[in-house]
PAFITOR-148368 format. One record per atom (N, C-alpha, C, O): residue in one letter; x, y, z. Coordinates in steps of 0.001 Angstrom, whole numbers, padded with zeros to 6 digits, always signed. Layout:
aXYZ...
This chain:
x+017488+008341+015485x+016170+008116+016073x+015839+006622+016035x+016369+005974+015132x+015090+006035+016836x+015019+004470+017251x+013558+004509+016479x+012732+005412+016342x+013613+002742+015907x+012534+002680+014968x+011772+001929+016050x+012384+001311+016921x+010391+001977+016004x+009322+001583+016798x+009095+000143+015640x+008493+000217+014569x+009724-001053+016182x+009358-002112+015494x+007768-003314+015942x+007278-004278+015354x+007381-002513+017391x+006286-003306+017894x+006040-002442+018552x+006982-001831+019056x+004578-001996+018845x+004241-001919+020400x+003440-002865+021236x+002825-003875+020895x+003629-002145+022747x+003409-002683+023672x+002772-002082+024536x+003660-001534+025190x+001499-001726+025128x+000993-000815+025666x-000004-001603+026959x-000949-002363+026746x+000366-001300+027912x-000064-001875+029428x-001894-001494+028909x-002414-000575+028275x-002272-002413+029399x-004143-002317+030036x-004841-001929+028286x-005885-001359+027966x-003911-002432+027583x-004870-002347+026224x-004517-004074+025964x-003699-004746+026593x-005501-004567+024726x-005767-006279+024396x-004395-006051+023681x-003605-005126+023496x-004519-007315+023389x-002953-007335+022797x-003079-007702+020778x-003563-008600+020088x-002428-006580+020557x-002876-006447+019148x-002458-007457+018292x-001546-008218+018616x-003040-007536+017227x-002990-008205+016495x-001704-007565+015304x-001678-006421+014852x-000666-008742+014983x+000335-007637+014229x+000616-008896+013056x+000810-010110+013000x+000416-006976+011662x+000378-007896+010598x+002295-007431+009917x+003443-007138+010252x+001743-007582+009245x+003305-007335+008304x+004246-005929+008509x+005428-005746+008219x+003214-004975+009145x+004051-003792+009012x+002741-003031+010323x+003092-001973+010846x+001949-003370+010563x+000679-002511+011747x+000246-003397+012910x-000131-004559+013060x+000418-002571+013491x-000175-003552+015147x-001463-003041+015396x-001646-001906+015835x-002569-004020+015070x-003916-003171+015385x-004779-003967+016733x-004938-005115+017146x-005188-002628+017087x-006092-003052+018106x-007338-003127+018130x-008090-002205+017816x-007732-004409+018565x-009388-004906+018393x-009959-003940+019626x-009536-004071+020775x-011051-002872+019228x-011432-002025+020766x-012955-002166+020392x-013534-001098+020590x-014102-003539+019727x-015066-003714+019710x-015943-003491+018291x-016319-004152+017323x-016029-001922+018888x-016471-001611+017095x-015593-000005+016395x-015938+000873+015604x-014815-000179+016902x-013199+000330+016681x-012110-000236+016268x-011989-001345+016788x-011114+000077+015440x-009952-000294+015658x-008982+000685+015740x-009154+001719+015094x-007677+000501+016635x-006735+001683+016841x-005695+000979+016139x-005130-000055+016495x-005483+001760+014947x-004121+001420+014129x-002724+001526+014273x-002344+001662+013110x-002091+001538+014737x-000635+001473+014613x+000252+001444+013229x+000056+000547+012409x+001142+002370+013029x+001865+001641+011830x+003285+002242+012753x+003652+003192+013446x+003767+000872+012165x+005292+000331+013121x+006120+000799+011917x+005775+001282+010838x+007280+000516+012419x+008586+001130+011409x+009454-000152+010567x+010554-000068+010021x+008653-001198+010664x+008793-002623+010170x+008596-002692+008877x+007548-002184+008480x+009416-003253+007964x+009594-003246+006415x+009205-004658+005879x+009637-005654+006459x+008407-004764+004796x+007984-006311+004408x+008276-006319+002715x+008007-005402+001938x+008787-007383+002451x+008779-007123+001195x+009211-009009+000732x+010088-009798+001083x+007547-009075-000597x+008164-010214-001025x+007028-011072-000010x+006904-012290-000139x+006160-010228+001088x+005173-011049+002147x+006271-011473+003192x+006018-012337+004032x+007554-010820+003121x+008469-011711+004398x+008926-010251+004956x+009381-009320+004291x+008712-010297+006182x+009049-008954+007438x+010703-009037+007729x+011178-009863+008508x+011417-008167+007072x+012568-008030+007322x+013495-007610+008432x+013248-006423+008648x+014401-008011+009195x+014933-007774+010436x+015694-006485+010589x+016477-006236+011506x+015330-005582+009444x+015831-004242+009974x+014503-003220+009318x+013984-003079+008210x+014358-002770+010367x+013338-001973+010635x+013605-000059+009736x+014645+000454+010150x+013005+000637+008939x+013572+001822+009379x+012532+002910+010102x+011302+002861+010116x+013378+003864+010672x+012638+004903+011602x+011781+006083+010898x+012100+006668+009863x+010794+006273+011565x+009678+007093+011001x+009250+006643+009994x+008520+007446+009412x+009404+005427+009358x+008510+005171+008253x+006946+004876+008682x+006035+005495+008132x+006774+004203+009376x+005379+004791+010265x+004740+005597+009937x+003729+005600+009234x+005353+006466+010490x+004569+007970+010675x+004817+008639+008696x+003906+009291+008186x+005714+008420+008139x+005909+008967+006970x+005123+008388+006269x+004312+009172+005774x+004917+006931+005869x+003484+006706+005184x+001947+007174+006156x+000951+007745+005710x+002131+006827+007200x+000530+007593+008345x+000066+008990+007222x-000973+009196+006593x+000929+009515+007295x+000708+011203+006697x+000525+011202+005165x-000086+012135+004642x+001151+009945+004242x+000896+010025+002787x-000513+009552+002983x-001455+010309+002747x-000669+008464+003359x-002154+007958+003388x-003352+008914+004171x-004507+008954+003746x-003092+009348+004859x-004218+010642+005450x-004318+011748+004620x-005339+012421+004481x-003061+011964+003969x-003584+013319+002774x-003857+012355+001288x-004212+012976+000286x-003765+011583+001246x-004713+010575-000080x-006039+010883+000375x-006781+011723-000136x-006342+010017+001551x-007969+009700+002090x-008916+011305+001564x-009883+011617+000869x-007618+012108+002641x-008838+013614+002156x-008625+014212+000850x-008980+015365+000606x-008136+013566+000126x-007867+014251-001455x-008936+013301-002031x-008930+013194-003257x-010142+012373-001125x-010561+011258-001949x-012010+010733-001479x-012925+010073-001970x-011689+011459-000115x-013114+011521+000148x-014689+011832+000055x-015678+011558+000735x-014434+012517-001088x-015834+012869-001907x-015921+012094-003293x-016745+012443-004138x-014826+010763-003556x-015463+009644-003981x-015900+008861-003336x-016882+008370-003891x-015604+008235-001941x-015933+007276-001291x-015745+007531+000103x-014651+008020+000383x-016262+007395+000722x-015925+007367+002549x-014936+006392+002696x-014868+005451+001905x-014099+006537+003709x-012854+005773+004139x-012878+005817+005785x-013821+006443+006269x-011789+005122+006836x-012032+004379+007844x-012041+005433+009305x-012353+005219+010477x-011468+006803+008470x-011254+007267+009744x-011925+007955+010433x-012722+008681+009839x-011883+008024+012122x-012454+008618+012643x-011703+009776+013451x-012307+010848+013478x-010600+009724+014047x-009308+010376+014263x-007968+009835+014194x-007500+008696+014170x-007370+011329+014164x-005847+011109+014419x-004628+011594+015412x-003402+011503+015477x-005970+012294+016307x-005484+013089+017428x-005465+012225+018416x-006557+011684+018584x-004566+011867+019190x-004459+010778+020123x-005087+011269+021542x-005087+010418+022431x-005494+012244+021777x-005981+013224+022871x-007957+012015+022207x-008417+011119+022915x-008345+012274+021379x-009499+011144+020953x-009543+010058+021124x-010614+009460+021228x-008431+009512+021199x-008126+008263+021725x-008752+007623+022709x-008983+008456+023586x-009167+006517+023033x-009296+005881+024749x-008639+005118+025334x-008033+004128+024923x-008739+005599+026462x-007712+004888+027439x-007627+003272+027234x-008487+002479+026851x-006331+003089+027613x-004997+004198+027855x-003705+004192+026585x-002487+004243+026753x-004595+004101+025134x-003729+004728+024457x-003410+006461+024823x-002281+006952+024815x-004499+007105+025088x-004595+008533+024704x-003450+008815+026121x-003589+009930+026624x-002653+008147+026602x-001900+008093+027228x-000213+008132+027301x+000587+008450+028181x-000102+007676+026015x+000925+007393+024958x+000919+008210+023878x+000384+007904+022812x+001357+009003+024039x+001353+010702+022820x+002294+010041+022214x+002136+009399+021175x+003730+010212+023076x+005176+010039+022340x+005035+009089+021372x+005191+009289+020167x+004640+007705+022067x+004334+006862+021150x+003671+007191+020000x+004268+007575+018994x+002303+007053+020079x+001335+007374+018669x+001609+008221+018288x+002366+007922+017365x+001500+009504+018358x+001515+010376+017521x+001890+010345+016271x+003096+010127+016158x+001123+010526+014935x+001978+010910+013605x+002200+009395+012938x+002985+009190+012013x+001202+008158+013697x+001417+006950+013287x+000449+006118+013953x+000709+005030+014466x-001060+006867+013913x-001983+006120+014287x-003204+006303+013585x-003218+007297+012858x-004247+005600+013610x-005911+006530+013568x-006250+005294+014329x-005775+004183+014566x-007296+006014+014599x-008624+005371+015220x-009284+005341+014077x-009360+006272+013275x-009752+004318+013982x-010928+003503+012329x-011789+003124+012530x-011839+002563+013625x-012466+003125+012090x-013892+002247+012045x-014084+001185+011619x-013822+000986+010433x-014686-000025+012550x-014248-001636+012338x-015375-002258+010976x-016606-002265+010957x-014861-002507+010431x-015488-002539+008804x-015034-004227+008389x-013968-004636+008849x-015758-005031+007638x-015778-006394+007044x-014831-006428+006285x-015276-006133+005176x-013414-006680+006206x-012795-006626+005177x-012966-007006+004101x-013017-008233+004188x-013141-006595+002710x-013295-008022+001513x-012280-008636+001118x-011319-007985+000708x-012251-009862+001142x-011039-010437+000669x-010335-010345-000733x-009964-011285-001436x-010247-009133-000954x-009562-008437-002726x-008808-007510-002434x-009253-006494-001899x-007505-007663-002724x-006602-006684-002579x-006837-005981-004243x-006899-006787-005171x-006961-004462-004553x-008199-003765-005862x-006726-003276-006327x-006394-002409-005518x-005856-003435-007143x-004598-003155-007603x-005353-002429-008941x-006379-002856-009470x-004703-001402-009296x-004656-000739-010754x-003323-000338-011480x-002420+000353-011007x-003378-000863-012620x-001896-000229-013116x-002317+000526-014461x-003117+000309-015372x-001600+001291-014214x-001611+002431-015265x-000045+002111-016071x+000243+002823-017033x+000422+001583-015855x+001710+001151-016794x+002584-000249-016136x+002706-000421-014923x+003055-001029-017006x+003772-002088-017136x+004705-002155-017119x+005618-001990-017929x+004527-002670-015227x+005587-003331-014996x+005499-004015-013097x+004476-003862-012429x+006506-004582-012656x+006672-005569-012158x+005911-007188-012811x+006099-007513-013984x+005237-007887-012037x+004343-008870-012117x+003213-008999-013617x+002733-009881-014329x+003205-007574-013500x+002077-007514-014891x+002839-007282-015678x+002411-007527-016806x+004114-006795-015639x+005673-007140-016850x+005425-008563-017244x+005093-009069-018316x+005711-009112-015930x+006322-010478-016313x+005396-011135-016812x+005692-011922-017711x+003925-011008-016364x+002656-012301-017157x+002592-011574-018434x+001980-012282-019234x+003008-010321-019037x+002520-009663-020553x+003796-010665-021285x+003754-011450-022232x+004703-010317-020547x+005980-011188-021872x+006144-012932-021991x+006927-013751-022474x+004642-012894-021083x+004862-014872-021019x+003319-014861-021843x+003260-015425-022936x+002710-014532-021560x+001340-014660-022026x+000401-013638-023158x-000643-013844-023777x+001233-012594-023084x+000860-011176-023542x-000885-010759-023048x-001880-010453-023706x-000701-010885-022002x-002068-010554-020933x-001639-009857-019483x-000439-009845-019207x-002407-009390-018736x-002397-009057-017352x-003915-009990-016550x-005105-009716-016709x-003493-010768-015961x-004400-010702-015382x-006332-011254-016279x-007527-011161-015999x-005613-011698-017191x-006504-012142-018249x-007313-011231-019345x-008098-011578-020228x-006876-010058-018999x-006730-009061-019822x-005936-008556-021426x-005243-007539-021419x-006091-009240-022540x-005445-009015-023308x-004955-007845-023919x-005853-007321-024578x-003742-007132-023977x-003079-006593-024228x-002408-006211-025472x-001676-007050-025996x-002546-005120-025991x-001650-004773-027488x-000092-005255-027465x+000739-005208-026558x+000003-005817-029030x+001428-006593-028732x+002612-005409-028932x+002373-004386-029574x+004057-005700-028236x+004598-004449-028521x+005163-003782-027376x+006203-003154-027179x+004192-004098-026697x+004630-003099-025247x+005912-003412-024759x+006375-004518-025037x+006711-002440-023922x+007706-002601-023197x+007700-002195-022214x+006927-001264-021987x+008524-002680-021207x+008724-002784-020017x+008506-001027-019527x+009101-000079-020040x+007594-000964-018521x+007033+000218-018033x+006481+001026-019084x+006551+002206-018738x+005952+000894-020242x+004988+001115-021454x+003684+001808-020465x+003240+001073-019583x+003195+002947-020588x+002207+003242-020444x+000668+003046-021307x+000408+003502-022420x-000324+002141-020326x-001107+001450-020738x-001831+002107-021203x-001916+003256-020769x-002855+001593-022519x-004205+002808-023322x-005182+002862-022103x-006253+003455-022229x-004902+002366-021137x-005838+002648-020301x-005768+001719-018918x-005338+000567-018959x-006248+002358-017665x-005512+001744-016065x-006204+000394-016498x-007189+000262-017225x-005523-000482-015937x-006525-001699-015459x-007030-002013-014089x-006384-001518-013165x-008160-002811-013764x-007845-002889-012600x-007936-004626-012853x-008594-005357-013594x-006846-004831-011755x-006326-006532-011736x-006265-006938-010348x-005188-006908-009752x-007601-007409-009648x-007443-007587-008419x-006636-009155-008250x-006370-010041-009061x-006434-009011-006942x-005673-010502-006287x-006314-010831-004971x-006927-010039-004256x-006100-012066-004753x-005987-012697-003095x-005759-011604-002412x-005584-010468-002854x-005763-011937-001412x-005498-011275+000046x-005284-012616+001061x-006101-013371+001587x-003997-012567+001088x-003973-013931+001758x-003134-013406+003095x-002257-012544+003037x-003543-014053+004258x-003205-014010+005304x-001696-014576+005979x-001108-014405+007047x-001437-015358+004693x-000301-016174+004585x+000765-016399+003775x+000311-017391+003205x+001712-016258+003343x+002132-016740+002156x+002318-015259+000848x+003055-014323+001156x+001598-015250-000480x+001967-014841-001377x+000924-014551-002399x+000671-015283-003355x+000231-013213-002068x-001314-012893-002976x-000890-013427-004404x+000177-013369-005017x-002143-013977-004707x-001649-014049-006419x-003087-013428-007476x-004262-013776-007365x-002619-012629-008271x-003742-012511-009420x-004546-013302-009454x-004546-014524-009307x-005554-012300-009739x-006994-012946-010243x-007742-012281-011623x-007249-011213-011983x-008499-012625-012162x-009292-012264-012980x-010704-011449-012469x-011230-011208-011382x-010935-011234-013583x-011938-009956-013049x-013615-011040-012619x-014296-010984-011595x-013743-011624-013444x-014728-012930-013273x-014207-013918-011734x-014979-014614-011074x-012964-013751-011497x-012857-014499-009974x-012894-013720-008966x-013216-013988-007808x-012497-012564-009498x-013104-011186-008341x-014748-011196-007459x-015282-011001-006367x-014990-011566-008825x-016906-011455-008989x-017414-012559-007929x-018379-012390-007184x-016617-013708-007979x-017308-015589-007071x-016619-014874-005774x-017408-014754-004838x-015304-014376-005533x-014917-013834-004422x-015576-012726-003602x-016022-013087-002512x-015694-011639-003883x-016165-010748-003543x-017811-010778-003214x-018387-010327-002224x-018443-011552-004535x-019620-010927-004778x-019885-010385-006599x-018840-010440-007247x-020469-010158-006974x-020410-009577-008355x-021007-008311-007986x-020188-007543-008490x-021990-007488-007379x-022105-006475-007318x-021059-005628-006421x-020824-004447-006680x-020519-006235-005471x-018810-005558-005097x-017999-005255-005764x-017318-004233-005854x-018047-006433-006432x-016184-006984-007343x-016833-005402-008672x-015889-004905-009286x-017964-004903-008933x-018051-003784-009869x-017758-002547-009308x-017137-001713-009968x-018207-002273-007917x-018355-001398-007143x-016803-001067-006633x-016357+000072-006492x-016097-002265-006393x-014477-002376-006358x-014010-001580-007405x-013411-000527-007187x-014255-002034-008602x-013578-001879-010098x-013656-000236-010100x-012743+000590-010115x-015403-000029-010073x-015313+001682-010232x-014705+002468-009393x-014107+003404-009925x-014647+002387-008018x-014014+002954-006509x-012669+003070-007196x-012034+004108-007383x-012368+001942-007511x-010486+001658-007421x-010334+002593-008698x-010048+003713-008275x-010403+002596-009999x-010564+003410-010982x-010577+004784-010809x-009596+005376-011259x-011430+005431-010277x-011426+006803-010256x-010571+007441-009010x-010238+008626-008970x-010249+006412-007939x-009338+007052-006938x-007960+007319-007971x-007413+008407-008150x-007572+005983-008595x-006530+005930-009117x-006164+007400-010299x-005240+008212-010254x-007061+007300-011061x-007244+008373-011978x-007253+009965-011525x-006837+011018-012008x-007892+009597-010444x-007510+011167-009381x-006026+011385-008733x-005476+012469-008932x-005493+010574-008111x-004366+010457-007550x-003132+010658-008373x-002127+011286-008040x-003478+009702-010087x-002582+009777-011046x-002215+011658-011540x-001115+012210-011572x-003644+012272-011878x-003892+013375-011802x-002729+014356-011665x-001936+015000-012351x-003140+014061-010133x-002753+015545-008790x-000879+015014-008858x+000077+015789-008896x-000831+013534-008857x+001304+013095-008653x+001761+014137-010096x+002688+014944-010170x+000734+013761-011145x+001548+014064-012467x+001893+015660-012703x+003016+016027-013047x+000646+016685-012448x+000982+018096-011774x+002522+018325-010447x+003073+019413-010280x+002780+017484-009957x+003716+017348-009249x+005445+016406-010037x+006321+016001-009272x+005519+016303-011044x+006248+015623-011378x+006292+014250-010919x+007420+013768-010807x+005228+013470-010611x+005105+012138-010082x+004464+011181-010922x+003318+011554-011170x+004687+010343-011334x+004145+008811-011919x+003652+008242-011154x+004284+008182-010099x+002688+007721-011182x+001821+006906-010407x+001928+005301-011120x+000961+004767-011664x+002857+004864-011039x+002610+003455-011825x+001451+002012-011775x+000970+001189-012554x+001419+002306-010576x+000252+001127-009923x+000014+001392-008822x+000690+002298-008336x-000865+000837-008094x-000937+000911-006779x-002304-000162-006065x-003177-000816-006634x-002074-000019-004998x-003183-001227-004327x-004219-000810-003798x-004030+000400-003925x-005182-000908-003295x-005975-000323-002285x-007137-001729-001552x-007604-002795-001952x-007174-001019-000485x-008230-002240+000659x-009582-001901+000607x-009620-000749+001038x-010816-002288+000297x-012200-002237+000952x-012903-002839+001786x-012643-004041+001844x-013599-002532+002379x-014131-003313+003582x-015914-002648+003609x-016197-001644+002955x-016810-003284+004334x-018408-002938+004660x-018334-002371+005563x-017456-002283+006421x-019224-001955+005444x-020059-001411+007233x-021069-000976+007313x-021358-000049+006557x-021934-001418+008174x-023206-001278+007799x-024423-000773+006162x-025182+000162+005908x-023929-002142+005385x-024072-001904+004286x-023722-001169+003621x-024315-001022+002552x-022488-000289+003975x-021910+000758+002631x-020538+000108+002960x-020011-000347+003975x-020053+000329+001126x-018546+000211+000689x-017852+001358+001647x-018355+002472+001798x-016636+000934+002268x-015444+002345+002839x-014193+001803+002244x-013859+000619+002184x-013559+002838+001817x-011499+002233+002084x-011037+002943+003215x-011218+004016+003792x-010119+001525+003329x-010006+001136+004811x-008174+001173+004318x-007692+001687+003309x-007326+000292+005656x-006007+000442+005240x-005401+001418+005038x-005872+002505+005374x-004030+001302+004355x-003231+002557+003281x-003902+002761+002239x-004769+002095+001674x-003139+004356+001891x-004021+004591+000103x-002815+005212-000007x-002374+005871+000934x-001997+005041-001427x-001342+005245-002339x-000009+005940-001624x+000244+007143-001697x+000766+004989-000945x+001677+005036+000022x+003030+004277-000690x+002857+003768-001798x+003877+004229-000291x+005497+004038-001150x+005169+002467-001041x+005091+001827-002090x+004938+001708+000422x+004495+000675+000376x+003607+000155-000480x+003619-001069-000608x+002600+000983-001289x+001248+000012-001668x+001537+000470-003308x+000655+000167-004111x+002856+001254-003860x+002550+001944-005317x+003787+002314-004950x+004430+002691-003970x+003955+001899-006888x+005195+002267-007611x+005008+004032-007738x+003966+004478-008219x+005713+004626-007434x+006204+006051-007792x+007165+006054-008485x+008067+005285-008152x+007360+006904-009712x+008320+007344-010713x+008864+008657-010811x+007780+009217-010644x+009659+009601-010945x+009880+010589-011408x+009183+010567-012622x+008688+009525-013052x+009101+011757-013270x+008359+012711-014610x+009583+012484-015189x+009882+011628-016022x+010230+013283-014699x+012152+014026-015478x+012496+012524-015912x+012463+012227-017107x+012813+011615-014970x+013744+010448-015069x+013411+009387-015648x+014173+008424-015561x+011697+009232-016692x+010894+008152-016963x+011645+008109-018239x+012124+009043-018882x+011653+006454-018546x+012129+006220-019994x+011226+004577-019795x+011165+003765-018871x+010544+004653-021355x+010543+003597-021125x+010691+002429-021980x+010806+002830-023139x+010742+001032-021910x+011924+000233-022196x+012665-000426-021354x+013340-001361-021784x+012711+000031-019522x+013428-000532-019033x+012914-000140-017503x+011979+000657-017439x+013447-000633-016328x+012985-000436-015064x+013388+001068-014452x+014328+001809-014736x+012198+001228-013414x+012583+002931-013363x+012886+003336-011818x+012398+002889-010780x+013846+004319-012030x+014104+004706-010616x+013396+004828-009739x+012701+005759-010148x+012879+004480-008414x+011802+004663-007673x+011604+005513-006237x+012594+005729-005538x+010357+005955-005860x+010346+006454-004608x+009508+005764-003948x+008438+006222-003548x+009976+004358-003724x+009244+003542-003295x+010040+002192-002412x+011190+002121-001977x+009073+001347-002371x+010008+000119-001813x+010482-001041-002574x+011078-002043-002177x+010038-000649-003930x+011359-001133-004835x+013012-001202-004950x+013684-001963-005646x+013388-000299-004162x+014820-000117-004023x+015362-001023-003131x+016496-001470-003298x+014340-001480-001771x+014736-002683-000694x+014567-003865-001812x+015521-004548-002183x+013119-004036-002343x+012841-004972-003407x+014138-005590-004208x+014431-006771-004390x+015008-004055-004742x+015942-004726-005638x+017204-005449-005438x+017795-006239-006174x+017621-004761-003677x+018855-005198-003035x+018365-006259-002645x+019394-006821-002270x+017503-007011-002436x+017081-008440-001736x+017157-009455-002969x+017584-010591-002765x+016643-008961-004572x+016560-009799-005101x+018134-010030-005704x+018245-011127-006251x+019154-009353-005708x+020659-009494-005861x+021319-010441-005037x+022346-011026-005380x+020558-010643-003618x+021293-011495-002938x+020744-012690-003539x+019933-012739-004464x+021335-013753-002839x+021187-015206-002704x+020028-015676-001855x+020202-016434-000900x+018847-015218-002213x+017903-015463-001008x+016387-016164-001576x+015897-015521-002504x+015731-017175-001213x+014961-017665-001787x+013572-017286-001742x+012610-017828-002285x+013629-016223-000973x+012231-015226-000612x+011428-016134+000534x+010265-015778+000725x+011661-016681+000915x+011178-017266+002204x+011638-017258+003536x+012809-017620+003650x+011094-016972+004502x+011402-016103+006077x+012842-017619+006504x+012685-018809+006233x+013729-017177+006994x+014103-015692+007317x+014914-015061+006150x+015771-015648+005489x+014551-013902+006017x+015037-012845+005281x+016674-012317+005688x+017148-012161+006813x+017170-012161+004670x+018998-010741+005137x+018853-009832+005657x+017829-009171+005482x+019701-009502+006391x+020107-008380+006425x+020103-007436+005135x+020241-007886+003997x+019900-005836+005481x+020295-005128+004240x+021318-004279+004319x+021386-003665+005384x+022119-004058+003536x+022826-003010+003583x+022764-001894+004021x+022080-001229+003243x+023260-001033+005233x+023087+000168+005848x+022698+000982+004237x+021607+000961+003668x+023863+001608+003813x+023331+002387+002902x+022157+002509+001620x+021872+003459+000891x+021454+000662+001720x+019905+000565+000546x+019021+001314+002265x+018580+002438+002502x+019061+000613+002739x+018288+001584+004266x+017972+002624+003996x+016923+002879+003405x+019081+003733+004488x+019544+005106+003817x+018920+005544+002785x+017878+006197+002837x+019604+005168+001614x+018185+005628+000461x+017288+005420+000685x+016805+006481+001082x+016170+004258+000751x+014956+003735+000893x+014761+005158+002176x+014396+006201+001633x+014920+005241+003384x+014499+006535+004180x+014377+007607+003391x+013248+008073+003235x+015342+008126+002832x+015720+009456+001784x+014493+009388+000660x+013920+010418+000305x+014187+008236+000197x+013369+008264-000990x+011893+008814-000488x+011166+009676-000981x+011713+007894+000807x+010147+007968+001678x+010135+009389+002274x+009031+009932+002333x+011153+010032+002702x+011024+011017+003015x+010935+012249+001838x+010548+013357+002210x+011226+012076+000705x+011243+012739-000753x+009660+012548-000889x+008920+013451-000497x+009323+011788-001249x+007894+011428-001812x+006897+012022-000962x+005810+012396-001404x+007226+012118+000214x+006011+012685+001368x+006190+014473+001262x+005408+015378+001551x+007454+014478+000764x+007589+016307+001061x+007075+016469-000693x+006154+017284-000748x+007362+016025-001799x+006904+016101-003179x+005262+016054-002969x+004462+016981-003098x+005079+015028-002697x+003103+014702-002765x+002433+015997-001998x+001751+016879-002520x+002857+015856-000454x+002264+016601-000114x+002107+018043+000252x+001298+018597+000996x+003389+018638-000684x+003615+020008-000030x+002624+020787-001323x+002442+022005-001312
């Protein structure tokens, strides 16, 4: 099956395309796209895989409604027949890898929570023994499950390479009555989500999430708790002490950082068979979560 790495759609504006979604500005709408385009590291890699699109579209739409009676979120449909012309024209296309959203203020805080240690918040605990300015019990090891989630927001940068922030730079960024309203939102989605994976044999290790305004109320907007935005673990296979098998995009993550590559565009090629898994894994995690 051929991966949809862009679209292109006659008599619609011409979207705006970020790392992995081609969205369309339609006023006080937006029509989302998610392409089959892989990013990792903030650099868009030249091999694409197929249906990942549509395979996170469907993790993140059954998050939203597992979550929507904490917070309202962006959507308005997903039936492309709702659509307006002349997407609703393009079935083959959209289908199974779109919504129609509601055009909302983004805040500039990407609302990360980790419930256990590791990547980035590995590496600042064993240099600093902190996350995020968060001090930390000494001791911990690598993927150590934390006495409790944090939330450690970052940048959102349009460019380049989000970096941590503190919860006090959240506050000058955001706002201080957001940057709280962030903290609690992001918290209890997480704690719900952690929940419902762990009944399923799933780890929830961290994960990201987007907020945005609209007419004076908080919504999440974006992905929610998708292979892209959160570490997934097996139950059976967790040890910890050391890095853990994933159903996520850690596995592209790990074949990129083996090569010789300085993390700056242009990116390698990957190996047909990390591809392969990485599909196999995304397609595991969507039939585990959501069946």
């Amino acid at each position: 099956m051929k991966a949809v790495e862009k679209t292109e759609i006659e008599g619609a504006p011409r979207p705006k395309r970020g790392k992995v979604r081609d969205v369309y500005d339609l006023g006080d709408k937006l029509l989302i796209v998610a392409t089959d385009r892989v990013s990792a590291f903030d650099v868009i890699l030249p091999d694409a895989i197929a249906e990942k699109g549509k395979i996170l579209t469907a993790i993140s739409l059954f998050w939203f409604r597992q979550t929507e009676d904490i917070i309202e979120n962006h959507i308005i449909s997903t039936d492309v027949a709702d659509f307006p012309a002349p997407f609703n024209r393009h079935r083959e296309l959209l289908e199974g890898r779109s919504i129609l959203a509601k055009k909302a203020r983004v805040l500039p805080v990407e609302c990360i929570v980790r419930g256990y240690l590791s990547g980035s918040g590995w590496k600042s605990y064993r240099e600093t023994g902190s996350v995020c300015g968060i001090k930390l019990p000494a001791g911990l090891k690598e993927s150590s499950k934390l006495p409790e989630p944090l939330f450690t927001p970052s940048t959102k940068a349009e460019q380049g390479h989000d970096e941590n922030i503190s919860f006090e730079e959240c506050q000058k960024t955001a706002g201080a009555t957001e940057a709280r309203m962030l903290k609690d939102y992001s918290l209890k989605i997480y704690e719900r989500a952690r929940s419902m994976a762990l009944k399923k044999g799933i780890i929830i290790a961290d994960t990201k999430m987007e907020f945005g305004t609209l007419d004076g109320r908080l919504i999440l907007i974006d992905e929610l708790l998708t292979p892209d935005s959160s570490r997934f673990w097996s139950v059976q296979g967790y040890r910890e002490g050391a890095g853990q098998d994933s159903f996520d995009k850690q596995i592209i993550r790990d074949a990129l950082i083996s090569m010789d590559w300085d993390m700056r565009p242009p990116a390698p090629r990957l190996p047909e068979e990390v591809l392969l898994k990485a599909t196999a894994r995304y397609r595991e995690i969507l039939k585990t979560l959501t069946s």
